[in-house]
C-alpha positions in Angstrom: -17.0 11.3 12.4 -16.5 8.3 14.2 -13.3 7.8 12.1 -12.1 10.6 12.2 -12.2 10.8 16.0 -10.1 7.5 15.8 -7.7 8.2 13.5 -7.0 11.5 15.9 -6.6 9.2 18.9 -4.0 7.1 17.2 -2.0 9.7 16.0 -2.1 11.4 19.5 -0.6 8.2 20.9 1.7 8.1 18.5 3.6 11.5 18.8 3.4 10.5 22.2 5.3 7.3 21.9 7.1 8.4 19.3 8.4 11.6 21.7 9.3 8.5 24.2 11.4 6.6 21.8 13.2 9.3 21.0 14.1 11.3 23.9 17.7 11.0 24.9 18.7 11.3 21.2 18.6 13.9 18.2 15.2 13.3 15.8 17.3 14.4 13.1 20.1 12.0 13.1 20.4 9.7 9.9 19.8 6.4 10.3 20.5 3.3 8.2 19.1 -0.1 7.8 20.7 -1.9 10.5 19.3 1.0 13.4 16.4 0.1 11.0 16.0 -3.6 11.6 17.4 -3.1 15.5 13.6 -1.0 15.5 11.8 -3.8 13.6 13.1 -6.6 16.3 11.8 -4.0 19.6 8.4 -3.8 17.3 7.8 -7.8 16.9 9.0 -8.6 20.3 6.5 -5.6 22.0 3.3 -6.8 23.7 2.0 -3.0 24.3 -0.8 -1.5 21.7 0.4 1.9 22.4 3.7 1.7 22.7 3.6 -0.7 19.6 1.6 1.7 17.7 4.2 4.5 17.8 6.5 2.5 17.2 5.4 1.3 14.0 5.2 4.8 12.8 8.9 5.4 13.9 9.7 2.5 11.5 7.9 3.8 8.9 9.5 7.5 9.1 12.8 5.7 9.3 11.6 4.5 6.6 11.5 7.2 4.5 14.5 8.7 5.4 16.7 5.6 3.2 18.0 6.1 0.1 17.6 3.9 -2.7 20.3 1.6 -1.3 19.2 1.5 2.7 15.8 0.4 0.9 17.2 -2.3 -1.0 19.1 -3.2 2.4 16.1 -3.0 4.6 14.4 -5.0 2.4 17.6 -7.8 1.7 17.2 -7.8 5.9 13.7 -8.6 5.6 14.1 -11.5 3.9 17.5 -12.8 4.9 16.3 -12.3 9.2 12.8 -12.4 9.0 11.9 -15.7 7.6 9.9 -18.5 9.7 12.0 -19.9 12.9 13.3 -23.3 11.2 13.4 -24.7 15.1 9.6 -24.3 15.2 8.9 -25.7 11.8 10.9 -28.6 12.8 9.4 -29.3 16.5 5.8 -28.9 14.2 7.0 -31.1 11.8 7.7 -33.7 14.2 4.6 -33.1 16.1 2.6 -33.7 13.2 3.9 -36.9 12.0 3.6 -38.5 15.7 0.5 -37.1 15.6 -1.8 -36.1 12.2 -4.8 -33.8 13.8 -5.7 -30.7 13.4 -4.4 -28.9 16.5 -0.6 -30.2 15.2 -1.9 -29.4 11.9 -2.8 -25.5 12.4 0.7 -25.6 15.0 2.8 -26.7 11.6 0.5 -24.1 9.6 1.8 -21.1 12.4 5.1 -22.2 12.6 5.6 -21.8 9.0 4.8 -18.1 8.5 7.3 -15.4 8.2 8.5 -13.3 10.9 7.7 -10.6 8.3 4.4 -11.3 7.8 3.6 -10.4 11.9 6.1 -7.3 11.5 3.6 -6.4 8.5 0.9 -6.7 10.2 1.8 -4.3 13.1 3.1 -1.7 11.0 -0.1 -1.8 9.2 -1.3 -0.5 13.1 0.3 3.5 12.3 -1.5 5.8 11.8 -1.6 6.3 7.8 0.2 2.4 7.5 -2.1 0.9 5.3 -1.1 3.5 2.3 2.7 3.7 3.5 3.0 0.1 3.6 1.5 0.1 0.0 3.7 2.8 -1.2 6.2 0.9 0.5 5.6 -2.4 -2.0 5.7 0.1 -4.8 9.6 0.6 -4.3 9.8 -2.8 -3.8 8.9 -3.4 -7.3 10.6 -1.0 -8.6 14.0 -2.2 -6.8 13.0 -5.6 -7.7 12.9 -4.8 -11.3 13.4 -8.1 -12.5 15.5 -9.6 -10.1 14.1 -12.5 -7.9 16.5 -12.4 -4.6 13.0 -10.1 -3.0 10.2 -12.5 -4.7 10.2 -14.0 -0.8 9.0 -10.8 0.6 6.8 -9.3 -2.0 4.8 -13.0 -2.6 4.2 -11.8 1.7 3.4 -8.5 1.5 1.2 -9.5 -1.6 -0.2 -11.6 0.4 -1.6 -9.7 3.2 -2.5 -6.3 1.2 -4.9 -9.2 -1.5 -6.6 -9.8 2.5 -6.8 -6.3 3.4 -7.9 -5.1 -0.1 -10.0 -7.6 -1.2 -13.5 -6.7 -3.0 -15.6 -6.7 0.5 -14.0 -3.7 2.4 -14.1 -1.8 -1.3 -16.6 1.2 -2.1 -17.5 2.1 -5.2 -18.6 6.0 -6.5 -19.4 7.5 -8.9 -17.3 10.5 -9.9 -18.8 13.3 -11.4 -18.0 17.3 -11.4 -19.1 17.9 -7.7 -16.5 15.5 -6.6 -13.5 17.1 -4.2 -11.0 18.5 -6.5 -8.2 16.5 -5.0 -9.8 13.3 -6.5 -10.5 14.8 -9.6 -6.7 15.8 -9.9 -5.8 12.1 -9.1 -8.1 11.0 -12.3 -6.4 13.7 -14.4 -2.6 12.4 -13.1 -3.4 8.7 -13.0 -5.4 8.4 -16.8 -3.0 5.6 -18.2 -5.1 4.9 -21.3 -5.8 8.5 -23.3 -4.4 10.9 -21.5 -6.5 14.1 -20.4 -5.0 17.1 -20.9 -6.5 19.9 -18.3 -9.8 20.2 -16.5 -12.0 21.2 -19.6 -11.0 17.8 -21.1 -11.8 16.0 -17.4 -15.0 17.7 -17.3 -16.4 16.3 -20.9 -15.5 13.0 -19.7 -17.1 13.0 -16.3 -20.1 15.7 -16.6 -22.2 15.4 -19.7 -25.1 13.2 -19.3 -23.8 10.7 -21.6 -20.9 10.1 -19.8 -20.3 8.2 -16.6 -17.2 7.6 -13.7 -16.8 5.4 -11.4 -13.9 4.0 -8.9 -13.1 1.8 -5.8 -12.1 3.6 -2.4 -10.9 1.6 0.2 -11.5 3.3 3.9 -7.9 3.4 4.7 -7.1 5.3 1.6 -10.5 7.1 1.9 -9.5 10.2 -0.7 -7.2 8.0 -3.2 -9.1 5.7 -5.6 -7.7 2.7 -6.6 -9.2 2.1 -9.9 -11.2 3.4 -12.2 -13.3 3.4 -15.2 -14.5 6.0 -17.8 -17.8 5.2 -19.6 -19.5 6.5 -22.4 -23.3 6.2 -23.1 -24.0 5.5 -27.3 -26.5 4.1 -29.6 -24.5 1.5 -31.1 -21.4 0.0 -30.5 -18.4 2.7 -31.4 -15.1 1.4 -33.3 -13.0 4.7 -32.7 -11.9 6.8 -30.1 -11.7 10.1 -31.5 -15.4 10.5 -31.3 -15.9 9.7 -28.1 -13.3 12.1 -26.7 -13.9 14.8 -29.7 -14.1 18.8 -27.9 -17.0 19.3 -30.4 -19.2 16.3 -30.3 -23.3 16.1 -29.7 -23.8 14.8 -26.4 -26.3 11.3 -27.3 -30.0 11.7 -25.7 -30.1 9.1 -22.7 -33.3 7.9 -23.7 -31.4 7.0 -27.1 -28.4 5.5 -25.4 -28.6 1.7 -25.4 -24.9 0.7 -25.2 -22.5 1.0 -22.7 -18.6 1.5 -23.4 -16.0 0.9 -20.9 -13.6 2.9 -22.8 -10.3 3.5 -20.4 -9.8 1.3 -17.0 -6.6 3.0 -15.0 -4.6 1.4 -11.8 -3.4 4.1 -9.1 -1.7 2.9 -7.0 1.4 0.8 -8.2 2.2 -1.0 -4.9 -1.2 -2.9 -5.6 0.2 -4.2 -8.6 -1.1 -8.0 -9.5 -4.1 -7.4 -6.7 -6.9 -7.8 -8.9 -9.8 -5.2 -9.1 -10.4 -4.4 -12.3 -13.1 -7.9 -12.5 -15.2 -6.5 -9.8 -15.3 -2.9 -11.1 -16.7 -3.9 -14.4 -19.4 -6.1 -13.0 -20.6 -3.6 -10.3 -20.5 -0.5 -12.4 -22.7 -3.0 -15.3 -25.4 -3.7 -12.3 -25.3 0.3 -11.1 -26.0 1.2 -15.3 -28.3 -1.4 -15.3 -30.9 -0.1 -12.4 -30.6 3.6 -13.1 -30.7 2.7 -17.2 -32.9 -0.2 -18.0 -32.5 0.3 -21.4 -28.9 -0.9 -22.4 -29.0 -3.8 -23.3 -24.7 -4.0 -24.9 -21.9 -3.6 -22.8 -18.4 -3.4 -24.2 -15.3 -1.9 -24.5 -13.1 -0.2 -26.7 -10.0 -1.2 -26.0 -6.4 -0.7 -27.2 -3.8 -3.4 -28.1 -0.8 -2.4 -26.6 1.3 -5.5 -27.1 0.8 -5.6 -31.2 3.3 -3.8 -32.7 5.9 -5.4 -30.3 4.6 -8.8 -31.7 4.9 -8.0 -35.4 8.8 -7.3 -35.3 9.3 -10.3 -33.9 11.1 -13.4 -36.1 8.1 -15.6 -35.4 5.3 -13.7 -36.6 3.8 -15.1 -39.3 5.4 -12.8 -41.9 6.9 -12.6 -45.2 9.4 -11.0 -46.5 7.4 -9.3 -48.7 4.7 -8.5 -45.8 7.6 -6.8 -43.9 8.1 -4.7 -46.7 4.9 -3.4 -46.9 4.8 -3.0 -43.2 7.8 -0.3 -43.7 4.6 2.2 -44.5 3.6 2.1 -41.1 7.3 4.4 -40.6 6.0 6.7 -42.8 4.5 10.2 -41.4 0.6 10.6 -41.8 0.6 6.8 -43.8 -3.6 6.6 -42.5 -4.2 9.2 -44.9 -3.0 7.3 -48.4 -5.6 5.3 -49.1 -3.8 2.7 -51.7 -1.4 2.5 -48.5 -4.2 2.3 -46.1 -5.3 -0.1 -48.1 -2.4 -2.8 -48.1 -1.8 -2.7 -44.6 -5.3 -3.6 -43.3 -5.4 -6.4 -46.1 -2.2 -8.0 -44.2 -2.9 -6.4 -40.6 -6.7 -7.4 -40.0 -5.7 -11.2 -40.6 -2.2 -11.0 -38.4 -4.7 -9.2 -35.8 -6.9 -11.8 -35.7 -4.2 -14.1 -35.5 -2.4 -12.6 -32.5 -5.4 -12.6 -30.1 -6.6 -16.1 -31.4 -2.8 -18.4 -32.0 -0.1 -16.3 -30.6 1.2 -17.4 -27.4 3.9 -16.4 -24.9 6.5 -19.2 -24.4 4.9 -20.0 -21.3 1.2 -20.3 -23.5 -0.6 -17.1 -22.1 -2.4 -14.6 -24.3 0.7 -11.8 -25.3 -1.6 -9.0 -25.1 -1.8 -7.6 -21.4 -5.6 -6.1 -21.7 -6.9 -8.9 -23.9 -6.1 -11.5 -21.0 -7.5 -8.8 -18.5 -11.0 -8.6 -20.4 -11.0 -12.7 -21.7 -10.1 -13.6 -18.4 -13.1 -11.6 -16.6 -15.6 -13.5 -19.0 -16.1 -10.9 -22.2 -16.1 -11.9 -25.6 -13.7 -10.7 -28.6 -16.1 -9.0 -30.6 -14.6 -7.2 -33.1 -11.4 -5.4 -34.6 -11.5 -1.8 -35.1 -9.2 -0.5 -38.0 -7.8 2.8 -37.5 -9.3 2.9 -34.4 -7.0 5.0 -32.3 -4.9 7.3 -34.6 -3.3 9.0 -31.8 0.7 8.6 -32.0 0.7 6.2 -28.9 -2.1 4.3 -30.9 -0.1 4.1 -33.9 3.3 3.1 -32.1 1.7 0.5 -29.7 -0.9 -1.2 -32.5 -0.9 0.5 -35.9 -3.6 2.3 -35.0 -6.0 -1.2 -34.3 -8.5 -1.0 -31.3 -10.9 -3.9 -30.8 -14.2 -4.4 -28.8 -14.6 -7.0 -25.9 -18.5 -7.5 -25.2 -19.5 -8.5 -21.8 -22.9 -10.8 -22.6 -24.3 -11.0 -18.6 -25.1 -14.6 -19.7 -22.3 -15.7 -21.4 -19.6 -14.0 -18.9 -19.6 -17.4 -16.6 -19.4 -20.1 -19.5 -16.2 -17.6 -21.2 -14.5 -17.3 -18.1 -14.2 -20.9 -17.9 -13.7 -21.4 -21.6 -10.9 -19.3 -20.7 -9.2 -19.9 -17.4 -9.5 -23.5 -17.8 -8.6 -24.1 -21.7 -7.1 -21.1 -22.7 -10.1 -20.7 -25.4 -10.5 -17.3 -26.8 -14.5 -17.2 -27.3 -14.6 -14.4 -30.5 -17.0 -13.5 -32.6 -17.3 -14.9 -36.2 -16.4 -11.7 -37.9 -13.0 -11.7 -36.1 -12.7 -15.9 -36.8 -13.0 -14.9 -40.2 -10.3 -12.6 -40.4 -8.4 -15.4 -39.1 -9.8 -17.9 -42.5 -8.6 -14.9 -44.4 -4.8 -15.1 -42.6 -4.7 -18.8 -43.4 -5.5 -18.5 -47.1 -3.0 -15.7 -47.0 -0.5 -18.4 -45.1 -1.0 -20.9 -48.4 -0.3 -18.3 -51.0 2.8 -17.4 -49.1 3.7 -21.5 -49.1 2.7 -21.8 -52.7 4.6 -18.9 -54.0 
């Protein structure tokens, strides 16, 4: 209530200001970047909250109203006019070696941040800023795309949204049936791993007793969540997907259930992009199974492998000629369903499998595979590769078809982390080190032959 009652108050004083700024000119006219930045300068120089406040939604309106190119130009202004004063950094650079102390030590520190940062922060005052400024980042990504003239102003903006979105101010809930159907129809739109296609497929994944929901709100986006995961509730450890989502299947007896599976993790909101939640989601939604079900005692996931495929056609896969040949099945319609074929291609793709999560390396020596760095890095172990685990046709293009489980040990998740972060160690299972043996032996024939 209390909320509420403030987030009216602002908004009042902002029409208000906003009806100020304005007055003497048409609310309609266009604008462009320059009349942009001319706002942004009157907002950093400013002193008054109210005034202030309005007009930081003014600049966000104005904003909007930019086309593709005024964006791009706003944001080339940002970083070519809003950089630190160089005449401060210099007088604090001076200071500090006439002097070494701390109170020349945090005037050098202050001296050296952005003008941007500041503007940041007060637009964040507007009513709504917190989610503009986010969607604000996500065209800044998008007109990034590659390109690193902007890197300036997104490492800043980065910057303050990791502060204001960091794991303290987040809420996790549980989302279930009774939730408010606008959330729901976010879960339905944002599902990035196996896609759900209308309600009655939403409602077997979020109401059945065996099934489980959760996502982190953050108060200033108090109806959007930012993240979340789907859970199912099994008696052993599953190795395909198609049973967990199937319209028909028996509905497992919690009393019976003693594994958990983390089977689809989705983003929302692109502008958070790099701002790591997905760490914190796991862990609290293990602790929240844990106290209502004392009874599981495995935690996994089943997870796809979206970078696979990719890696096979490239030159330095460990491949034969003959190997490539066989993989030419994998083009064929339905291939799962011969078994001599299915046969020759899990012989060769188990092994190069096993190989890409445990040798392959990007030239800069990280893990290819986006979700296995996302699942070693929080701590989980490589337990095991599932064949023909995901025979959907996104499964099939992205990974042949080949799903794998992480396990999160609660004791283990610490000393893998570490194993990880600091030494780049993969901690797997034996069955999937073996399927590496068998790609070695299969390396030697190729040599010998």
């Amino acid at each position: 209530m209390a909320n509420a009652f403030f987030a009216d108050l602002l908004s009042t004083i902002s029409e208000r200001g906003r009806t100020l700024l304005r007055r003497g000119g048409s609310p309609d006219t266009k604008q462009d970047a320059s009349d942009l930045i001319e706002l942004c300068e009157a907002l950093l120089s400013g002193r008054g909250e109210a005034s202030g406040t309005a007009m930081a939604r003014e600049v966000l309106d104005r904003y909007h109203d930019l086309d593709a190119a005024g964006r791009r130009s706003f944001f080339e202004a940002l970083v070519r006019d809003f950089g630190p004063d160089r005449e401060e950094i210099a007088k604090a650079i001076e200071a500090w070696r006439a002097e070494p102390g701390e109170r020349n030590g945090g005037q050098l520190h202050f001296a050296s941040e952005p003008r941007r940062q500041e503007l940041i922060r007060r637009l964040n005052r507007a009513p709504r800023g917190t989610s503009e400024l986010v969607a604000m980042r996500a065209d800044l990504l998008t007109l990034m795309n590659g390109r690193h003239d902007l890197a300036a102003l997104d490492r800043d903006v980065a910057h303050l949204l990791g502060s204001w979105f960091n794991r303290g101010f987040l809420v996790l809930r549980r989302i279930d049936w009774s939730t408010p159907a606008n959330i729901l129809e976010q879960i339905i739109r944002y599902e990035a791993v196996h896609e759900i296609s209308d309600w009655d497929d939403l409602r077997r994944r979020i109401d059945p007793a065996d099934r489980r929901c959760y996502a982190f709100f953050h108060p200033a986006l108090a109806d959007e969540p930012l993240i979340f995961v789907e859970v199912a509730l099994t008696e052993t450890i599953p190795t395909a997907i198609a049973p967990l989502l199937a319209v028909d299947r028996q509905p497992v007896a919690i009393e019976r259930a003693r594994t958990a599976v983390f089977y689809s993790i989705s983003n929302t909101q692109r502008g958070l992009g790099g701002i790591s939640f997905g760490s914190f989601l796991i862990k609290q939604v293990v602790e929240e199974l844990r106290r209502e079900l004392p009874k599981l005692d495995s935690f996994v996931t089943l997870s796809p492998v979206p970078g696979f495929m990719p890696w096979l056609q490239q030159d330095d896969a460990p491949i034969s000629d003959e190997d490539r040949a066989i993989l030419k099945h994998l083009d064929e319609p339905s291939w799962f369903e011969n078994a001599e074929t299915t046969a020759q291609l899990r012989s060769l793709l188990e092994p190069l499998a096993a190989h890409y999560f445990l040798k392959a390396r990007t030239a800069k020596g990280r893990l290819i595979d986006s979700v296995a760095r996302f699942h070693l890095g929080n701590g989980a172990r490589l337990e095991r590769i599932d064949w023909l685990g995901d025979l959907s046709p996104k499964g099939l293009r992205e990974s042949a078809g080949i799903m794998v489980n992480y396990l999160y040990r609660l004791d283990d998740i610490e000393k893998n982390h570490e194993a990880y972060a600091n030494d780049g160690e993969v901690v797997a299972s034996s069955a999937v080190k073996k399927l590496l043996k068998g790609e070695g032996r299969r390396l030697l024939d190729m040599r010998l032959s």
